[in-house]
C-alpha positions as CSV (number, residue, x, y, z in Angstrom):
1,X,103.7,-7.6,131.2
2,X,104.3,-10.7,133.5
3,X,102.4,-10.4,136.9
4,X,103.9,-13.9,137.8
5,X,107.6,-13.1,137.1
6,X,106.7,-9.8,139.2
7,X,104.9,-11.3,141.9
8,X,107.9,-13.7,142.3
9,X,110.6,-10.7,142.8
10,X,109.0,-9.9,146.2
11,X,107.4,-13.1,147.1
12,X,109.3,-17.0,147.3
13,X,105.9,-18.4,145.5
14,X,102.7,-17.3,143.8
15,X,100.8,-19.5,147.2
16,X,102.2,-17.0,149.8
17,X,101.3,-14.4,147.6
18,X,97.9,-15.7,147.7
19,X,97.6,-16.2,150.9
20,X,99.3,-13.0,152.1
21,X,99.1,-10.1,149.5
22,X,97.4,-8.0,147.5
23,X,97.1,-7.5,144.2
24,X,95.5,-5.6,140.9
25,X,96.6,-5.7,137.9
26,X,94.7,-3.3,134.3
27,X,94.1,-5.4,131.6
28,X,93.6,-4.8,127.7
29,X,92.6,-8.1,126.5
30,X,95.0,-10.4,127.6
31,X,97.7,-8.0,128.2
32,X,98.6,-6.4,131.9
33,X,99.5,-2.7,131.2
34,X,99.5,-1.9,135.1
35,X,100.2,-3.5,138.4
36,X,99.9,-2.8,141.8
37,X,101.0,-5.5,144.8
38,X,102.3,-5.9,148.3
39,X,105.8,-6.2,147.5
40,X,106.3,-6.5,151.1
41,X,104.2,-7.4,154.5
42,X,104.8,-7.2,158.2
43,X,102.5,-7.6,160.7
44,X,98.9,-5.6,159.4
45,X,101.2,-3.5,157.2
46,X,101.7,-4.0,153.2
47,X,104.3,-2.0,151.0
48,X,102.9,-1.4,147.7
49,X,105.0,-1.9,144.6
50,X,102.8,-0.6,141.7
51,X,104.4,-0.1,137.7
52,X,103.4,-0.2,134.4
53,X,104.9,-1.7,132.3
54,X,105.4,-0.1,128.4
55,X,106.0,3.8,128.5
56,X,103.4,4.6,125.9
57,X,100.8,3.4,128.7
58,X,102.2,5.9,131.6
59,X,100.5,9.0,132.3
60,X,96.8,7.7,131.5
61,X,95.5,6.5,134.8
62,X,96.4,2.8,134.2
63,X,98.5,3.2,137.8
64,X,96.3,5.0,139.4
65,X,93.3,2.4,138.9
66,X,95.2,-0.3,140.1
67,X,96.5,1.2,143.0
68,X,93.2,2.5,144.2
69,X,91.5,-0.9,144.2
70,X,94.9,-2.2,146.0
71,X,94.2,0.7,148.5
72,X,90.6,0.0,148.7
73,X,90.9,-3.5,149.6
74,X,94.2,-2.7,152.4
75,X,91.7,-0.2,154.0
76,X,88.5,-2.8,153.7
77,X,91.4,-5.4,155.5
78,X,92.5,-2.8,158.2
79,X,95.9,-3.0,156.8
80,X,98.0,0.1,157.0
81,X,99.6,1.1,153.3
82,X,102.7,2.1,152.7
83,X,104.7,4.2,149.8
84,X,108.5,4.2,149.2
85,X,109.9,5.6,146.4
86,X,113.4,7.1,145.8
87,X,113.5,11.1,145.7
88,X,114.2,10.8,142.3
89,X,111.3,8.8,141.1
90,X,109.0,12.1,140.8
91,X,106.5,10.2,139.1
92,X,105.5,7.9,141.9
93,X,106.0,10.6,143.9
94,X,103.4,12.5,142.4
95,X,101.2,9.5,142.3
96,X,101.5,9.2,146.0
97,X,100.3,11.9,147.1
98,X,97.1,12.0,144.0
99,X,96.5,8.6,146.0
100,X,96.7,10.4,149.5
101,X,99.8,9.5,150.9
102,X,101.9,11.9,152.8
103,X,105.5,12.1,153.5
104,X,106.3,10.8,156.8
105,X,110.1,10.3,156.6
106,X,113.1,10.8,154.0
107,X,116.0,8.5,154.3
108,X,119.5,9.4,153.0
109,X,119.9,6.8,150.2
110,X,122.4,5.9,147.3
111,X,121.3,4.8,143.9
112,X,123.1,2.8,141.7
113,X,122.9,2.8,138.0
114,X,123.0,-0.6,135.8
């Protein structure tokens, strides 16, 4: 997978990332299976955008190990985390709450397919 091309979907340059986010990405050799980054940040809160990127990786921990070193290093930061994920996205629902998030509030929203 491409961290950079990721990174740069939620941030205007890899710098501010830098300077402002988070980020861990699982490696095999030089490949990224599994990222997790603050895809978004206001004031000492960070929204965590975590994926993997080929199917065949999913469901063997690759996720979970990058987002508990994310986590790890929000808490060591006093930053508060925070999960969104669409109702239908049971997956990272389900990794959520493995991770110890807890639903707070449910929005009506609308998805669109491409």
């Amino acid at each position: 997978g491409d961290i950079v091309e990721c990174l740069l979907e939620s941030w205007p340059d890899i710098e501010r990332f830098r300077a402002g986010g988070i980020g861990y990405a699982v490696m095999q050799s030089d490949r990224a299976v599994s990222l997790a980054f603050s895809c978004a940040v206001w004031s000492e809160r960070h929204e965590i955008n975590v994926l993997t990127f080929d199917d065949d990786d999913q469901g063997r921990g690759f996720a979970t190990s990058a987002c508990a070193a994310w986590l790890a290093d929000a808490y060591r930061a006093r930053i508060t985390p925070h999960w969104t994920a669409m109702a239908s996205n049971t997956a990272s629902l389900h990794l959520a709450r493995k991770l110890g998030f807890v639903e707070a509030t449910r929005r009506p929203t609308i998805e669109f397919l491409f």
